[in-house]
Every structure is written in structure tokens, then in C-alpha cells.
BAVEX-530618 format. One record per residue (C-alpha): residue number from 0; residue in three letters; chain; x, y, z. Coordinates in pm, whole numbers, plus 50000, padded with zeros to 5 digits. Layout:
PT   kolza   gukol   kero       u       v       w
PT     NUM     ALA      A       X       Y       Z
...
This chain:
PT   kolza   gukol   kero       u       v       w
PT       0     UNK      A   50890   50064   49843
PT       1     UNK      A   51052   50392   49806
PT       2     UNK      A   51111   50494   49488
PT       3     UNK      A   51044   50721   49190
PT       4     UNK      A   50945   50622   48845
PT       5     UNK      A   50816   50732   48538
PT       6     UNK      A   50559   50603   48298
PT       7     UNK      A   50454   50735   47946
PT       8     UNK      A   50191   50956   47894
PT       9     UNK      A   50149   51244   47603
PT      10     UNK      A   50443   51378   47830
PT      11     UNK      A   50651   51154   48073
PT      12     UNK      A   50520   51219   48450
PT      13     UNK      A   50722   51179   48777
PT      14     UNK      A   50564   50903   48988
PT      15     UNK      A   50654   50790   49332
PT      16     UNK      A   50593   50392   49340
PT      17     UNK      A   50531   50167   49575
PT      18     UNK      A   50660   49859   49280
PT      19     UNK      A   50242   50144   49596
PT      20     UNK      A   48657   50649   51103
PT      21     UNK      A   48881   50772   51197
PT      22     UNK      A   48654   50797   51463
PT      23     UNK      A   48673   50908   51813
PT      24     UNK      A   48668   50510   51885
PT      25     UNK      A   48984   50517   51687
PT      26     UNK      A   49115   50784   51821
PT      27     UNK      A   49153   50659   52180
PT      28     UNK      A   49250   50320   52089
PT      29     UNK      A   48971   50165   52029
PT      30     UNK      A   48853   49909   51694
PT      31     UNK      A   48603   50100   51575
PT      32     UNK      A   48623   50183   51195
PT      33     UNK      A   48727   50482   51086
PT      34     UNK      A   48400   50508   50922
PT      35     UNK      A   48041   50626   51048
PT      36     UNK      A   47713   50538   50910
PT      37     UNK      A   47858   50262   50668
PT      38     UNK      A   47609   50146   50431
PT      39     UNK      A   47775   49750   50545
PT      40     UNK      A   47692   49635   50919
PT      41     UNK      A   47905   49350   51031
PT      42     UNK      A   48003   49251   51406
PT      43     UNK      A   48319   49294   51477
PT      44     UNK      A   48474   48941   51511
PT      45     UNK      A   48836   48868   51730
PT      46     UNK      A   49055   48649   51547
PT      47     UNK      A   49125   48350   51793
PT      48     UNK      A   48762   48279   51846
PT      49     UNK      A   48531   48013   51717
PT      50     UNK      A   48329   48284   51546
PT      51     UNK      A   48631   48429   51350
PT      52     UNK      A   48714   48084   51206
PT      53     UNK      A   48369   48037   51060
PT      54     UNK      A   48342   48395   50952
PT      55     UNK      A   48295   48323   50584
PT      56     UNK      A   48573   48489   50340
PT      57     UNK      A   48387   48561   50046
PT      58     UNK      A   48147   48802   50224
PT      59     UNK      A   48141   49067   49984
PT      60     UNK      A   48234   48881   49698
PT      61     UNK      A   47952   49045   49516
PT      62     UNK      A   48052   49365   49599
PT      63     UNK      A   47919   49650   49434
PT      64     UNK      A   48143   50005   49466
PT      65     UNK      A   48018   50349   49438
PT      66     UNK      A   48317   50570   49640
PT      67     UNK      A   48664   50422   49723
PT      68     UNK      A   48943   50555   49947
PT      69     UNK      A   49301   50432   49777
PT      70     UNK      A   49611   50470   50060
PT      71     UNK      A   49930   50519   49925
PT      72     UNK      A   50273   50299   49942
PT      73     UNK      A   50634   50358   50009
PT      74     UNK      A   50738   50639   49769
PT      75     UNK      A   50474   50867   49805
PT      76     UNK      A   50652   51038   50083
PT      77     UNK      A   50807   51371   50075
PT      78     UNK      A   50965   51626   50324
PT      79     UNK      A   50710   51820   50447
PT      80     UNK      A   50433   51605   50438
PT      81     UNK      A   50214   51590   50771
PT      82     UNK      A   50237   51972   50823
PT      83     UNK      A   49888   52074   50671
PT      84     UNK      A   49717   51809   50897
PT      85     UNK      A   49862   51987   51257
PT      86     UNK      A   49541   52245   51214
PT      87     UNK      A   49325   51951   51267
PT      88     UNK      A   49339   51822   51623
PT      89     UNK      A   49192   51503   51559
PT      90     UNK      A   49514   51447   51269
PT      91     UNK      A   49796   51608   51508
PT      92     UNK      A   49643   51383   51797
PT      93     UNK      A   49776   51069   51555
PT      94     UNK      A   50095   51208   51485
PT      95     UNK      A   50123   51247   51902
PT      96     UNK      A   49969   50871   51991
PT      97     UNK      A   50226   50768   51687
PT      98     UNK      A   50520   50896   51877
PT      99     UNK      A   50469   50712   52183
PT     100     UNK      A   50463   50379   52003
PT     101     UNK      A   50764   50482   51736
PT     102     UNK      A   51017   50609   52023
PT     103     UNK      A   51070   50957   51821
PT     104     UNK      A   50919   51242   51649
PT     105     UNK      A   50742   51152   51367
PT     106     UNK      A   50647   51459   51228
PT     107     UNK      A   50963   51627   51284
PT     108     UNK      A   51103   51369   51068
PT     109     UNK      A   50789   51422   50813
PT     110     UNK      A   50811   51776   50818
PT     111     UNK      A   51186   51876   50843
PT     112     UNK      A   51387   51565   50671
PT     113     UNK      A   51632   51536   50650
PT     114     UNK      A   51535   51316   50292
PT     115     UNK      A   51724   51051   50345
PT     116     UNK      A   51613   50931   50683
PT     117     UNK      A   51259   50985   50549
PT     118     UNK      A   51311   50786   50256
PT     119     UNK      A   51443   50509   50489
PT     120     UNK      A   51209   50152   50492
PT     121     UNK      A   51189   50191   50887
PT     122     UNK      A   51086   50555   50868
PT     123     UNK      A   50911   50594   50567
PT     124     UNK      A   50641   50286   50597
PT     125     UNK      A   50474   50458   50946
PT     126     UNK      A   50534   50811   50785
PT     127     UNK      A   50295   50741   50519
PT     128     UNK      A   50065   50508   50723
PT     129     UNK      A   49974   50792   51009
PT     130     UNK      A   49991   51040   50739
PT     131     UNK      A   49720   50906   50520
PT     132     UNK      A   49505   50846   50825
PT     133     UNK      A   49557   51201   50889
PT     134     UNK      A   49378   51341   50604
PT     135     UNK      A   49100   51112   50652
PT     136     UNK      A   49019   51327   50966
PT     137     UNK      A   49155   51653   50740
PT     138     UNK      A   48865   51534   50496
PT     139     UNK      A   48647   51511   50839
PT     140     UNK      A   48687   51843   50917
PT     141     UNK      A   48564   51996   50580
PT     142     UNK      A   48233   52079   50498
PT     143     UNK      A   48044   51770   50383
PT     144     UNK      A   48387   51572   50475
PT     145     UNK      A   48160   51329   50678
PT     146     UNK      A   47911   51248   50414
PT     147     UNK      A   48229   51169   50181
PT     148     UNK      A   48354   50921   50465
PT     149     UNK      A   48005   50728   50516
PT     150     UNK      A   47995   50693   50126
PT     151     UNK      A   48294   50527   50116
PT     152     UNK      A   48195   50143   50022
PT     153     UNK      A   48507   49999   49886
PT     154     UNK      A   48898   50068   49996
PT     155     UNK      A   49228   49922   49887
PT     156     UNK      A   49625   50052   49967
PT     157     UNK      A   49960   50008   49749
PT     158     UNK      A   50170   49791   49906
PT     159     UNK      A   50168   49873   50293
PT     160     UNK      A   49849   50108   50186
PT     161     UNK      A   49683   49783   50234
PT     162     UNK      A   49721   49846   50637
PT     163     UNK      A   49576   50170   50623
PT     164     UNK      A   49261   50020   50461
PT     165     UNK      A   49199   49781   50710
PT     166     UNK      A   49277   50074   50984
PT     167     UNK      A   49045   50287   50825
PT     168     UNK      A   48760   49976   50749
PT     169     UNK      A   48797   49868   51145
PT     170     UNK      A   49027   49547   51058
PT     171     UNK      A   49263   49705   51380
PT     172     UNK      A   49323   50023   51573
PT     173     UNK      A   49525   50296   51445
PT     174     UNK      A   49781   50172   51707
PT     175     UNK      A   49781   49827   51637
PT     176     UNK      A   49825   49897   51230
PT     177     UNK      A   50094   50116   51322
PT     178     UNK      A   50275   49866   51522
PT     179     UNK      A   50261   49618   51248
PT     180     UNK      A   50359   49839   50970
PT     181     UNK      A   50659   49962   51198
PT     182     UNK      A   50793   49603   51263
PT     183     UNK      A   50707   49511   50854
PT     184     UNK      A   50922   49804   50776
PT     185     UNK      A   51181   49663   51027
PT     186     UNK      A   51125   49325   50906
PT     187     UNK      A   51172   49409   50539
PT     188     UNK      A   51497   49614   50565
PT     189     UNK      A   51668   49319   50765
PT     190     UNK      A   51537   49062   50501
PT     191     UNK      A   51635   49322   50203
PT     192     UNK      A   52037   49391   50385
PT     193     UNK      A   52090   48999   50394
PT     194     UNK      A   52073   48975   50036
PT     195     UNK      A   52250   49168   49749
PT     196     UNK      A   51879   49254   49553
PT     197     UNK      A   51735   49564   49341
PT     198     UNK      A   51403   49654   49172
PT     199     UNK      A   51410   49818   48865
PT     200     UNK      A   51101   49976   48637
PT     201     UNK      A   51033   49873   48337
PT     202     UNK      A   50849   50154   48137
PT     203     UNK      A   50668   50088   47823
PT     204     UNK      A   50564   49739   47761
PT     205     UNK      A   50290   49535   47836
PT     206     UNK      A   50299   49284   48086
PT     207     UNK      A   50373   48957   47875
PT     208     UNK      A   50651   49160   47720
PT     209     UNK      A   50841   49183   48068
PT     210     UNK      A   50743   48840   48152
PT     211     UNK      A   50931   48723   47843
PT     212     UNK      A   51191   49006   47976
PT     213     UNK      A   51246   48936   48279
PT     214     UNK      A   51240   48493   48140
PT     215     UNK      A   51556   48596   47872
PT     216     UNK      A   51724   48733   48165
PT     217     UNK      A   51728   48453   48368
PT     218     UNK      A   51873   48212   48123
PT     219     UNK      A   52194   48435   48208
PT     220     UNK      A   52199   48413   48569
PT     221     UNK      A   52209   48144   48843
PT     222     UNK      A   51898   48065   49037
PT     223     UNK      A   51968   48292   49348
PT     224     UNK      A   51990   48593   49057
PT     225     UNK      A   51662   48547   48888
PT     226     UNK      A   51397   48831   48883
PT     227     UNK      A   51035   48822   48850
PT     228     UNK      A   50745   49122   48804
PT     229     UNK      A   50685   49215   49170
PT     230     UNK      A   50458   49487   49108
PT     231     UNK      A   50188   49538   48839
PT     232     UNK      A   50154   49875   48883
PT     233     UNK      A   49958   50011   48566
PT     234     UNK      A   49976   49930   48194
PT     235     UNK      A   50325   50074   48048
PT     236     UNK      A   50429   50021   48401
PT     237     UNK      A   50583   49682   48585
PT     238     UNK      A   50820   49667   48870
PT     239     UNK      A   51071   49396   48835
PT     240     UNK      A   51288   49222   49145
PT     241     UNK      A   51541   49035   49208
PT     242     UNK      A   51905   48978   49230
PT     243     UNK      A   52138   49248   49115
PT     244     UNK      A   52291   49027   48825
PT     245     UNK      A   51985   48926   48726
PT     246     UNK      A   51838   49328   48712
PT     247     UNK      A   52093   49453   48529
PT     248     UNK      A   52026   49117   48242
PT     249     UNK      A   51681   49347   48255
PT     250     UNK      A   51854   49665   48223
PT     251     UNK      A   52100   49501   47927
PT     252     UNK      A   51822   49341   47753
PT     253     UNK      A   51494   49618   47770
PT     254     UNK      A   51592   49813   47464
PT     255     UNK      A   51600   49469   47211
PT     256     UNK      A   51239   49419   47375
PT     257     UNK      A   51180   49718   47301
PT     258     UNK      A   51100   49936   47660
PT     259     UNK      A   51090   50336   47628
PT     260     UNK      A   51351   50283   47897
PT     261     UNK      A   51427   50141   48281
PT     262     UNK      A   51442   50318   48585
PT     263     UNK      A   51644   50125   48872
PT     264     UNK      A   51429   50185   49185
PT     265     UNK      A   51587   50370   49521
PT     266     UNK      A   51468   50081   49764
PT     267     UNK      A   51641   49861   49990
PT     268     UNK      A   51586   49539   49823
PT     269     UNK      A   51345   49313   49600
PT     270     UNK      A   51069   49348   49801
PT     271     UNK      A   50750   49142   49654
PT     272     UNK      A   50978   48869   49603
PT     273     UNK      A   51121   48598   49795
PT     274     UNK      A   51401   48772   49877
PT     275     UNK      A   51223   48898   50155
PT     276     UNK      A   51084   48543   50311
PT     277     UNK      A   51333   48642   50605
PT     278     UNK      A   51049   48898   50715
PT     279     UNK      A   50766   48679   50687
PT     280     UNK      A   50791   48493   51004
PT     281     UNK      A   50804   48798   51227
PT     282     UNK      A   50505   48911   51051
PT     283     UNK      A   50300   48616   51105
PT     284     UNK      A   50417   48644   51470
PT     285     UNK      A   50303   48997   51510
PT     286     UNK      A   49994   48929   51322
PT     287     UNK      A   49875   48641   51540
PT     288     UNK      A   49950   48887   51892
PT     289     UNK      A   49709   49141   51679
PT     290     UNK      A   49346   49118   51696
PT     291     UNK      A   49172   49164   51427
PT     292     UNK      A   48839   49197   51305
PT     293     UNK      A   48602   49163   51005
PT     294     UNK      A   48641   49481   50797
PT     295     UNK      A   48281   49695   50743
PT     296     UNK      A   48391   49753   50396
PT     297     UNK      A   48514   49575   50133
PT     298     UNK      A   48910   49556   50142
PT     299     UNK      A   49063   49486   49820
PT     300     UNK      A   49426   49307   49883
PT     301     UNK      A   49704   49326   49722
PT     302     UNK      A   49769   48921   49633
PT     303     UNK      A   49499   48848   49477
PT     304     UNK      A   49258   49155   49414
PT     305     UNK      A   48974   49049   49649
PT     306     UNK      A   48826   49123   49942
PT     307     UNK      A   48837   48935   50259
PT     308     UNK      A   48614   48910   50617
PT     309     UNK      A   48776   48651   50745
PT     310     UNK      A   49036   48735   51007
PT     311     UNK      A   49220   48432   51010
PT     312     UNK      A   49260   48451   50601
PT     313     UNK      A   49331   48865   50646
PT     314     UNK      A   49637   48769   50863
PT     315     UNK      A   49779   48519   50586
PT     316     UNK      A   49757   48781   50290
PT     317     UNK      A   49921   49001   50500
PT     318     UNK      A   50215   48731   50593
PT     319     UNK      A   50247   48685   50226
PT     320     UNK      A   50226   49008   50059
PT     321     UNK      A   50594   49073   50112
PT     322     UNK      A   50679   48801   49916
PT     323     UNK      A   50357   48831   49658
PT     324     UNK      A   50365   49052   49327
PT     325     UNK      A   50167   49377   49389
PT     326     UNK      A   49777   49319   49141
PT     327     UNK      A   49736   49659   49176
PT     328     UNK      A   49645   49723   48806
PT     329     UNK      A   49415   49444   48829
PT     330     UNK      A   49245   49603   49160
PT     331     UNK      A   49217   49933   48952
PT     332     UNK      A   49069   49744   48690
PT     333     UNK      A   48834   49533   48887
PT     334     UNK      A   48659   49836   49037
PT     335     UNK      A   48626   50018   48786
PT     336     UNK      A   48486   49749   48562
PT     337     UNK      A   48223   49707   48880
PT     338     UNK      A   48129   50065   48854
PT     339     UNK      A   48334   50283   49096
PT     340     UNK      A   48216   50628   48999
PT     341     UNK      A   48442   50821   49264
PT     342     UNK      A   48790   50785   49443
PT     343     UNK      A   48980   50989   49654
PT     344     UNK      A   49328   50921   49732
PT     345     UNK      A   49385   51027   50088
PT     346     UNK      A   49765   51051   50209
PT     347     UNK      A   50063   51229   50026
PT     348     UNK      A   50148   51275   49657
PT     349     UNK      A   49939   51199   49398
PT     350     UNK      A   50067   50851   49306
PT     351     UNK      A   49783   50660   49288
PT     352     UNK      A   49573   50907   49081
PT     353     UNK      A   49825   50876   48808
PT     354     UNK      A   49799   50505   48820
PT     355     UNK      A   49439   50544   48814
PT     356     UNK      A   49399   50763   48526
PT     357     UNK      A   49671   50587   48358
PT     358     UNK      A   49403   50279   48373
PT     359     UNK      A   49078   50520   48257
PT     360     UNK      A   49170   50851   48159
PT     361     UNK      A   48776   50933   48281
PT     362     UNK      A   48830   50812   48634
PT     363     UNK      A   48729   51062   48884
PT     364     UNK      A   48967   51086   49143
PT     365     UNK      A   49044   51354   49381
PT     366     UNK      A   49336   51370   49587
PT     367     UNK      A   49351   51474   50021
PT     368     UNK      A   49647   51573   50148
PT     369     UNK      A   49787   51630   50423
């Protein structure tokens, strides 16, 4: 979701929303995790095979994390981004394979713009995808980069961040991810131009508050108008979707609820939301041509805040998330509450290290660019 919001603080803060081993196996294509030395050993499983169906889901369910990697969503990207990563060959290699597959020059679009086309769903979801890989193998290339990487126990992504976990946890090759996340992107701007739909932020209240928001709205408009939270983001901080009639009911009514204000998001449509059903079926066709395997590491989704091993169950969250409200403040929450002691948000902007110390002011997070 591309977009810029705000959210309260002691001073109001810009945030781009997404409302968000590598090996040399990866490298050339193949599924190895983008991980070394992981402290979790699991065979990799193909979905379509006895074993995958039996693979139990709830794996890691007692998971315990130390050292996360967060990916970032639509939003976070921003001309010039990619650049840093071309004095890395390992990160300029991705940019290269990702041209092949895309049919253009990524990083000319990354690096030189124009904005618009950048910000675009179709441009801007594989942008950020092979650009957060890329610093994992900028982080690489630093002193004591490695040991970071084989730390890593837990990772999660905002919104389409989600596929750049499992790329980075061995779920798929960096060039099968990226040929998902281009169709999704593809898939979700067709599904957002058939219908007349908008997201708009709602900053300042908790959660129940824009429930009962977003419910008093909807008691104005007809059925195919009706909005619901599609992204919990971070307290203060709730993305809501839906038609246009029944956003700006939101926008009318968040000042008698009393929200610091509304930001209407710059996306293509109300994307966590049914509105984009249209895409789901081409996802769930791509995702059953994709093999896919048992991640090493826990990968926290975005429906439901868990992690997953089974492959059959990993393609179904990602069929759904389209049309699923982003837990992302819950995921925050969650690992935290289980102990995470360090975090490093690898990709552009610093999105998700707002959210997080929006959650914990404590957190220790530490951002790689690239």
C-alpha cells in the first residue's frame, strides 16, 4: 500500500504505511534460505507432496525470539532507494536477475523516478521486495554482518513484507517471491481499478474507537460502501477501507469521535478488504505453480500473527491476506511480549521502526538500508 501517514508522538512524525541467506543458493536460483547456520534445522518440504500435507502447522508455536528481521510494505519506497546496495555485488546481482523476470530496469526506476511510476502498485511492490533483500546481503558484507544473519530466529513483513520473509527464511527463491509479488501487485491494481474504493488513516484513537467509527459510518451508506479497519498498524494508528462514500462518512464523522485528525491514503484502492477478492484467484493460481517449502525460521503472518510450516496452509494466508486486515500491531506485540531483544529493519525507510517504537519506546531496532 503506498502511502504516507502520520501518527502522534511528542511531535507528529512522517510515516510511509503499508495500512506495511541470501545465500549463494539464493543467489543462483536456488531454495536455500537466505540464512546460514540457523539455530532451526528443518528439511525443506515441496508443497504437492505427501510429506508437505502432513508437515504439521504449529511447528514453532512455542517459539521463542531473540533477533528478528522486519521487511517493509508498500510506502516505504522512495526515489533513490537501491543505489547504496550497487557496491555490493551479491545486492546489484538481484537487482540484475530481477530485471530479467520484470521486463525493465528496476533500479533505474528505483534510483531515478520518476515518483510517480515508483509509487505505482505494479512497480512499487517488487521495488521494495528486491530492495529489502538487497540489504540483507549489504548487512552480509559488513563486519560481523554474518553473525547478525545466523542470529536471526524470528521474521515477519508489512503487508507484501510478508514475501520477503519467507524469501529470506527459504519458503521460495528470490525469483519465485519476486514473481508472485509482481503478479499480486498486478493482481491488486486490476481488483482496486474495478471498484471506486479509498483507505484513509485514522490517527489518534484506539482501536474500538474506529471500530465504533468506522460502524456509525456505515449506517449512512449502502452495503457496497461500507468500510472496515484493514490495517492495525500501531496504537494511535488504524488504516480504514472501503468504498469512497463510506470513507469520507469516516472523514465527516472522526472529529465527533474525537481523532487528532485523518489522512486519506495515496493507494489504488481498499486493499485488505474485499474489495480486492478479484485478485485472489490469480494468487491462489500462482501460488499452487510455486513450490514452496517449510520456512527455517519462524514466519509471523500477517492474518493472524502466527507462524506457519506448513506449505499447503502458507499458500492460503497468502491467498487471503489481500482481503485480511493487516495484525501487525499484534505481531509487534506478540514478540515483544515473548522477549525479542533485537530487530533490524532491513529495506528502505524507517517505517517499521516507528511502528515499533511506537509499541515500546525501549525496543531496540536498527535500521539497513539500502
Amino acid at each position: 500500500m503506498a502511502s504516507t501517514v502520520l501518527f502522534p508522538s511528542a511531535s507528529l512524525h512522517r510515516l510511509s504505511f503499508a495500512a506495511a541467506a541470501a545465500t549463494g543458493g539464493s543467489r543462483h536460483g536456488l531454495r536455500t534460505p537466505l540464512v546460514r547456520g540457523s539455530r532451526v534445522s528443518m528439511s525443506a518440504i515441496s508443497v504437492g507432496s505427501t510429506a508437505a500435507s502432513a508437515v504439521d502447522d504449529a511447528l514453532f508455536s512455542d517459539y521463542k525470539p531473540s533477533s528478528a528481521f522486519f521487511f517493509p510494505g508498500q510506502g516505504a519506497q522512495a526515489v533513490g532507494m537501491g543505489k547504496d546496495a550497487q557496491g555490493v555485488e551479491a545486492a546489484a546481482e538481484l537487482f540484475r536477475k530481477a530485471n530479467a523476470i520484470l521486463g525493465f530496469d528496476l533500479l533505474d526506476v528505483c534510483a531515478n523516478g520518476p515518483k510517480e511510476k515508483l509509487d505505482s502498485t505494479v512497480i512499487s511492490q517488487p521495488a521494495i521486495y528486491v530492495t529489502s533483500l538487497a540489504a540483507v546481503e549489504v548487512l552480509r558484507s559488513r563486519d560481523g554482518g554474518q553473525n547478525i544473519i545466523n542470529s536471526i530466529d524470528v521474521t515477519c513483513g508489512l503487508s507484501l513484507g510478508e514475501y520477503t520473509a519467507l524469501a529470506f527464511a527459504g519458503a521460495f527463491s528470490f525469483e519465485d517471491g519476486l514473481r508472485l509479488v509482481k503478479l499480486r501487485g498486478e493482481a491488486m491494481q486490476d481488483a482496486a481499478d474495478a471498484a471506486n474504493s479509498a483507505m484513509v488513516s485514522v490517527i489518534g484513537l484506539d482501536s474500538e474507537k474506529v471500530q465504533l467509527l468506522c460502524d456509525a459510518a456505515n449506517e449512512e451508506v449502502d452495503e457496497n460502501e461500507k468500510v472496515q479497519i484493514a490495517n492495525f498498524l500501531c496504537p494511535g494508528n488504524y488504516a480504514v477501507s472501503g468504498g469512497v462514500k463510506g470513507v469520507e462518512a469516516v472523514e465527516a464523522k472522526a472529529k465527533s469521535f474525537k481523532a487528532r485528525m485523518t489522512v486519506r491514503l495515496a493507494v489504488a484502492g481498499a486493499f485488505h478488504t474485499k474489495f480486492m477478492e478479484l485478485a485472489v484467484s490469480r494468487l491462489e493460481a500462482a501460488l499452487a505453480a510455486t513450490e514452496i517449502c517449510s520456512p527455517r525460521i519462524p514466519v509471523i503472518s500477517n492474518v493472524d500473527a502466527k507462524p506457519h510450516t506448513n506449505p499447503d496452509m502458507i499458500k492460503k494466508i497468502l491467498a487471503s491476506q489481500v482481503t485480511s486486515p493487516v495484525q501487525w500491531e499484534l505481531t509487534v506485540k506478540t514478540l515483544l511480549g515473548k522477549g525479542l531483544k533485537k530487530s533490524y529493519e532491513l529495506g528502505p525507510g524507517k517505517v517499521i521502526a516507528g511502528i515499533v517504537k511506537r509499541v515500546d519506546r525501549g525496543a531496540e531496532i536498527e535500521n539497513i538500508n539500502a
